[in-house]
Each structure stands twice: as C-alpha cells, then as structure tokens.
C-alpha positions, 0 to 999 in steps of 0.5 A: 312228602315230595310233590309226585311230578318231581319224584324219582325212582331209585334204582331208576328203571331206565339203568336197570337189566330186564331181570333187575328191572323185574326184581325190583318193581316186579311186585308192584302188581301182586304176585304178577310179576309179567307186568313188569316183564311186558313194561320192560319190553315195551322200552323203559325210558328217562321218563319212566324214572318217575313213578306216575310215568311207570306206573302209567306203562305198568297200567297199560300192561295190564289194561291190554292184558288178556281177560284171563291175564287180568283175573289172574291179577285180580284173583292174586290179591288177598281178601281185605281183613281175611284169612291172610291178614289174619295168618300173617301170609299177606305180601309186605306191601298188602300188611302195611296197606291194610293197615293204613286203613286201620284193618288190623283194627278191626273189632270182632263184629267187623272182621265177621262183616268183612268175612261175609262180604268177602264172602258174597262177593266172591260167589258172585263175581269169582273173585277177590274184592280190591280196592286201594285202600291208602286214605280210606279207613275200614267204615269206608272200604265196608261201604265201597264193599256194599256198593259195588256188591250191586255191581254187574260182572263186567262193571265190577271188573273194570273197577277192580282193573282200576283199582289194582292199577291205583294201587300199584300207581300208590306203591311206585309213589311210595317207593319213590317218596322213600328214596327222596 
C-alpha cells in the first residue's frame, strides 16, 4: 500500500471534462452523482489529483449541501446485511465493502440482529444506518449500530454526513491505490 500523501488519481481529475470527471468519480457518493458535478464546478485543480484533496472538495460539497440534499445522499445508501446485499442489487463499491467487514458472513442470528437493527433505526431516524465499514468487522459495526440507535435526529445526522464522507475519502484512496 502507497503511503496516502504521495497518491494520485488515474485519470487525474484535473485533465478531465465536467462529464468525464463525472463519470468517472460521479460514484463515489452513492448513487449522487451532483456531488461530483458541484466538486467539478467549484474548480478541479493539480491538487485534486490526490485522493485526500478530492475527497476533501467532494466532502465540503456535501457538508454545504442542503438538508434535503444530504438526506437524500444518506437515505441512497443500502441497509448494512439487508435486503440488498442479500439480493445482489448493492453498487459494486457497497459488495465489496460489506464484505471487507465480513457481512456476507453473517450467521443466520446475525442477519436477523442486522435486520432489527436496520429496523429500529429506520423508524426512528427516517433513514439508513451508514457507517464506513472498511477495517471494521460485523461485531463491531453491530455495537456502533447499539450505540448511536441512543443518538438524537440532529446527532445522528451529523455522524452519518461524517461517515458518508470516510467512505467515499476510502473509495477515492482505493482507487488510487489500484492505479499505483
């Protein structure tokens, strides 16, 4: 593995067009692809070909995103161990990170416990449980799911803006780590 500081993007961003930019890291942010639009338009430079520096603009799209904007970001992610994993529909990024943390492993027990908790959550906050997973396993993601089920609405949000942008700072850092 690279260390993150010397990593670069390939394509680098800053050669791309506004619609090649946009296909190519348009699905960082699940299914919200604007992010990448609004990144593009604030001015891709040199020092957005390295993954933290993209993925720092890309994250202050969102931060200054309307509330309606970002829970529409965060209401695109999938249930952890749900319906879509279990249905094969999840994005390719989202299959191959739920599984990093082992959640295609999960015993029968489990993938009730995740379902419940999927559950609750949604019906108290009116949306998806994120959190990015990458480095965690399934024992830990279930106690992170305990913990901030005790969170308020606005808390809960904040943490989910926060994790959605680790996941995508992860993505951009994987991608790059590929290229290298």
């Amino acid at each position: 593995m690279s260390d993150a500081s010397t990593l670069t993007l390939t394509p680098r961003p800053s050669t791309l067009s506004r619609e090649a930019f946009v296909a190519r890291y348009g699905d960082v942010y699940e299914h919200s692809p604007w992010v990448a639009e609004e990144a593009f338009d604030a001015g891709i430079t040199a020092q957005h070909d390295a993954p933290e520096a993209l993925a720092d603009l890309m994250g202050q799209m969102l931060q200054q995103a309307s509330s309606e904007q970002q829970l529409e970001v965060i209401r695109a992610h999938p249930d952890l161990a749900g319906k879509a994993a279990k249905s094969g529909s999840l994005t390719d990024d989202s299959t191959r990170e739920q599984a990093g943390a082992g959640l295609d492993q999960c015993s029968p027990e489990e993938f009730e416990r995740f379902e419940r908790l999927n559950n609750a959550y949604q019906e108290k906050f009116g949306m998806p449980f994120v959190i990015a997973v990458k480095g965690l396993d399934r024992h830990a993601i279930l106690a992170a799911f305990e913990t901030r089920l005790e969170n308020d609405q606005a808390e809960e949000r904040r943490t989910a803006i926060k994790q959605i942008i680790n996941i995508a700072r992860f993505r951009l850092r994987t991608r790059a780590e590929e290229a290298a």
